[in-house]
C-alpha positions in Angstrom: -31.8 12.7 9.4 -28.7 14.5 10.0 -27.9 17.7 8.4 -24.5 16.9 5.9 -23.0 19.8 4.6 -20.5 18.3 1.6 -17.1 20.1 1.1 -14.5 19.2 -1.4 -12.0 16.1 -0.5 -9.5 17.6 1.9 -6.7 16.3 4.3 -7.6 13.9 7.4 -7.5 16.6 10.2 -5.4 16.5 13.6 -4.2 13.2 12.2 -0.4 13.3 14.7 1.1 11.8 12.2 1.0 13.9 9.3 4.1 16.1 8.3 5.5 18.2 11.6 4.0 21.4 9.4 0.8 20.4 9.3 0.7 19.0 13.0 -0.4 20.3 16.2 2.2 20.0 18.9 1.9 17.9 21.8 -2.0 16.6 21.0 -1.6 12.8 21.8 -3.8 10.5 19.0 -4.4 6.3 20.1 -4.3 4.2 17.5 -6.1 0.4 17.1 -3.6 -2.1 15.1 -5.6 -4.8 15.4 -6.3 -6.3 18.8 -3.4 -3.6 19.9 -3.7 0.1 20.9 -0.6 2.2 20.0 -0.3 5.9 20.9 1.1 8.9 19.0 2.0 11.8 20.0 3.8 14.8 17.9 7.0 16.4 19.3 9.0 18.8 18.0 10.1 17.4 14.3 9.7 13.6 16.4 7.0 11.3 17.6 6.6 9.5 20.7 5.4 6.5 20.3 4.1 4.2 23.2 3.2 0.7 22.5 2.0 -1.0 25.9 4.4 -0.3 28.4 7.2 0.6 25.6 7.8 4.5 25.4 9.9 5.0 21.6 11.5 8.4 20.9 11.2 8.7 17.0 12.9 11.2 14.6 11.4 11.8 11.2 13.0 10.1 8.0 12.2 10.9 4.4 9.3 9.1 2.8 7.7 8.7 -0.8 4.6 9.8 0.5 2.5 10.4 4.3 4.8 10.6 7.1 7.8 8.3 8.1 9.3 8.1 11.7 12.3 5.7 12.9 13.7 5.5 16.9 17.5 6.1 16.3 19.7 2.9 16.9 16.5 0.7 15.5 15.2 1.6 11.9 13.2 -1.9 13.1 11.0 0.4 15.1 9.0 2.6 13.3 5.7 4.3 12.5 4.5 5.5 8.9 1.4 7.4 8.9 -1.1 8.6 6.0 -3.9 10.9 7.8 -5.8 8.8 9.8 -4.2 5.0 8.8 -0.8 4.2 9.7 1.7 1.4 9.6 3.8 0.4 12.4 6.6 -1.6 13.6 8.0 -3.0 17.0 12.0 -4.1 16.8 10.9 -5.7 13.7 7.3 -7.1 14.6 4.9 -5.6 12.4 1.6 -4.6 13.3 -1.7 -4.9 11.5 -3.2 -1.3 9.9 -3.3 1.2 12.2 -6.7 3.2 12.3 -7.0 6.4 14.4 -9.6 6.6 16.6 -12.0 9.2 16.5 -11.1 12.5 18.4 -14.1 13.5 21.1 -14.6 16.7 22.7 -17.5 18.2 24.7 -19.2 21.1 27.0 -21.5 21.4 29.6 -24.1 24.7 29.2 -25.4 24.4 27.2 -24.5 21.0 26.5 -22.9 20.0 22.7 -20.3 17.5 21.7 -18.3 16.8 18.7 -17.0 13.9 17.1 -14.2 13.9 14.7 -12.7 11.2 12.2 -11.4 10.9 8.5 -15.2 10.5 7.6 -16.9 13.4 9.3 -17.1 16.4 11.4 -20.8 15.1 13.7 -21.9 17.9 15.8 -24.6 17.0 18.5 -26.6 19.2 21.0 -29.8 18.6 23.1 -33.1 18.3 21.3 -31.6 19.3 17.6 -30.7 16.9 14.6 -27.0 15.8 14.4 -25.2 17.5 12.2 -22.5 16.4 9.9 -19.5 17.7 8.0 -18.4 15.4 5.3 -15.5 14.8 4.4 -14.5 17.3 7.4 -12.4 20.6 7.2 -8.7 20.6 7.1 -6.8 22.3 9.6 -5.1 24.8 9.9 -2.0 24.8 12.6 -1.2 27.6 15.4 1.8 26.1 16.9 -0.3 23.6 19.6 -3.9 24.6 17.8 -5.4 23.0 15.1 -8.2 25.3 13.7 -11.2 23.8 11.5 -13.5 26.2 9.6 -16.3 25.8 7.6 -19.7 26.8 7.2 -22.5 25.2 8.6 -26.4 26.3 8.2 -25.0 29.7 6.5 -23.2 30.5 9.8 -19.4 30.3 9.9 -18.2 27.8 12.4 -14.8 27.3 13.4 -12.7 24.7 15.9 -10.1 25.4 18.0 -8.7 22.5 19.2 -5.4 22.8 21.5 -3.4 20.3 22.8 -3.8 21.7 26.6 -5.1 19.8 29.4 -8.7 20.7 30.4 -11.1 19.7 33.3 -14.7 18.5 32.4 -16.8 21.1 34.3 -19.4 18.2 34.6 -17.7 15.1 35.2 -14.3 16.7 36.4 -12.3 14.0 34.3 -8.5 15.9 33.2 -8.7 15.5 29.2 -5.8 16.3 27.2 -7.2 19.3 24.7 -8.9 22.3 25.2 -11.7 22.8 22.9 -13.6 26.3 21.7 -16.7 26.1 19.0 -18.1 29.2 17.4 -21.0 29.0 15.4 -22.1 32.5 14.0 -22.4 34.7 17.5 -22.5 31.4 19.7 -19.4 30.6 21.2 -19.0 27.0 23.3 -15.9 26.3 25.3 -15.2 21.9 26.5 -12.9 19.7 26.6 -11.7 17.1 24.0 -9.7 13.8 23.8 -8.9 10.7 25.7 -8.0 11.1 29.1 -5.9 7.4 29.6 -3.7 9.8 27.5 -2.3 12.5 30.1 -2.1 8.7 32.3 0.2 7.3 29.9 1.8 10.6 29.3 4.6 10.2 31.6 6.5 7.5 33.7 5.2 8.7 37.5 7.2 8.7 40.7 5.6 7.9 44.0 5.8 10.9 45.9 3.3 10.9 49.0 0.7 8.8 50.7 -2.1 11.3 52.3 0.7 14.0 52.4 3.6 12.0 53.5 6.5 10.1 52.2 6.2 6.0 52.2 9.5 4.7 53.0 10.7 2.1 50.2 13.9 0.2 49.3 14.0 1.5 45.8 12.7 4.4 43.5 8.4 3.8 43.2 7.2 4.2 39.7 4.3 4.0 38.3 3.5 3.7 34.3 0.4 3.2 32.7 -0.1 1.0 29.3 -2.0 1.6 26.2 -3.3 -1.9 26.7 -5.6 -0.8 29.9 -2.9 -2.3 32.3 -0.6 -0.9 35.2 2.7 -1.8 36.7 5.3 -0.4 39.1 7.1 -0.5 42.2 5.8 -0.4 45.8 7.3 0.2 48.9 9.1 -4.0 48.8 7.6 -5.7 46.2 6.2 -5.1 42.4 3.2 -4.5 41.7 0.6 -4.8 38.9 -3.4 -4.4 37.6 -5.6 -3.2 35.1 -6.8 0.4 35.0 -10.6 1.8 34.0 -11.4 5.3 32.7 -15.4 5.6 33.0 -17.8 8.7 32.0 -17.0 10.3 35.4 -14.0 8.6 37.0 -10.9 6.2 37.4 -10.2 2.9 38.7 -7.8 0.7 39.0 -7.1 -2.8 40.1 -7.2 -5.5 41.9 -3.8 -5.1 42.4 -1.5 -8.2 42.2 2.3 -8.1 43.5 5.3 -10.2 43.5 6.0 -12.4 46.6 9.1 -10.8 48.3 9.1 -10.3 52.3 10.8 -6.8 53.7 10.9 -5.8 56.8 7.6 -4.9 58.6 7.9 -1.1 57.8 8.0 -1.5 54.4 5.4 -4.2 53.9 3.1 -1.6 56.3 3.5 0.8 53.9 3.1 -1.2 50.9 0.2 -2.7 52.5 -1.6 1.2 52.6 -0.2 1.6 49.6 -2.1 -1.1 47.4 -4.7 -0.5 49.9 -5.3 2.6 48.4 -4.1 2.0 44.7 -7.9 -0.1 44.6 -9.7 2.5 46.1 -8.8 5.3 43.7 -12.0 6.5 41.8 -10.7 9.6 40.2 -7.1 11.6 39.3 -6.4 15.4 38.9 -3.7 17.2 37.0 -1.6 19.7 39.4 -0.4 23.2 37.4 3.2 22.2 38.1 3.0 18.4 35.7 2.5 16.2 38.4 -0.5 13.8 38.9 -3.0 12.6 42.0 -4.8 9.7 42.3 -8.0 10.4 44.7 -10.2 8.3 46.4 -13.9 9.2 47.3 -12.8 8.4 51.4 -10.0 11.4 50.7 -6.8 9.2 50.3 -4.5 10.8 47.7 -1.5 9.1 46.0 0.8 12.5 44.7 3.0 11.7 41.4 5.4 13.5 39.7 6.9 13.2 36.3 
């Protein structure tokens, strides 16, 4: 039986929606809304919002009570969060409750994970009992840090959870938050968070094919959804496709386009292109924001912001 420590009722931790006082910057936080997946992410006094393909730049309005957020120009479009629930709406269309979904964050040895909601704090590692925080700490907020203290078997244990990309030394899947645990003398470093986040985190130019430019009659982007699906421009024609994040890797595809005939160096190049859109199996975050999608034959796709 799990070990549960109780503690008095406290506030719904790195919750992105709460008040920009209590929040840590920059640490994205999926929502469910029903059959839909919405993403939040604090910045500055605002909240980004992304809603399938849909990027929304909200400011912060007054509200009775949680946290309210409109996109300027459309007060139709709008987010109101308490802790982990929220309420949401898309030029008008409202959504069903919003629930957050649990924030997860692991290391590698010694191995130990964490798993954190409005219910609990569940701490697991190799051949001991779970154990459980419940209801779990509130945090406290160091700029992009949230820091969650409490005490756990008599030893003092305290999260640091910061919204900072972080490679999984195991797996080496990018995940958006760096993650430290003390417990007493111990201290644990991992990674936390979903990594379809720092995917979704940006609208991505085509930059390079295996080190070299792919010649195109417009701009190639590429955006990823909060609904698991891709879309954007190749070298003629558009293209689109569903994307996978796995325990150890990426994939995406198969990859359907429009119909539209270029000329033959273009539809070459889109041809290598989609070619190796389906054979991507992994993606890494370069130190300067941009993004590459790998494959395990050595094809890289180089993005930037």
């Amino acid at each position: 039986m799990p070990t549960r420590l109780l503690l008095l009722p406290l506030l719904t931790l790195l919750a992105a929606v709460l008040p920009p006082a209590a929040r840590a910057d920059g640490l994205p936080r999926p929502f469910r809304c029903g059959e839909r997946v919405i993403e939040v992410t604090p910045v500055g006094s605002g909240l980004l919002l992304l809603a399938g393909f849909d990027r929304h730049q909200l400011v912060a309005v007054p509200a009775a009570s949680g946290a309210r957020y409109e996109k300027p120009g459309d007060p139709a479009t709008w987010f109101h969060g308490k802790g982990a629930r929220g309420l949401a709406s898309l030029a008008g269309t409202p959504l069903p409750e919003c629930l957050a979904e649990p924030l997860r964050a692991s290391g590698n040895e010694p191995f130990w994970s964490v798993t954190l909601d409005a219910e609990a704090l569940r701490l697991e590692r190799p051949g001991e009992p779970p154990r459980v925080i419940a209801p779990p700490p509130a945090a406290r907020i160091e700029g992009r840090v949230a820091v969650l203290e409490a005490v756990l078997d008599g030893r003092p244990l305290a999260l640091r959870i910061e919204a900072a990309a972080c490679r999984d030394t195991m797996t080496g899947m990018p995940r958006p938050a760096s993650v430290t645990l003390a417990l007493g003398e111990e201290r644990l470093a991992g990674c936390g968070g979903d990594p379809g986040s720092l995917l979704r985190g940006s609208a991505w130019t085509v930059r390079a094919l295996d080190g070299a430019a792919l010649p195109s009659a417009r701009p190639m982007e590429l955006l990823f959804a909060t609904d698991g699906r891709f879309a954007g421009q190749a070298p003629c024609n558009r293209v689109l496709g569903s994307y996978r994040l796995g325990g150890e890797g990426l994939r995406l595809g198969p990859v359907a386009s429009t119909m539209m005939a270029c000329e033959e160096p273009l539809m070459a190049a889109e041809r290598r292109y989609v070619e190796a859109l389906e054979q991507v199996r992994r993606f890494e975050l370069s130190g300067d924001g941009g993004l590459a999608l790998l494959s395990d034959a050595g094809a890289r796709i180089e993005l930037r912001p």
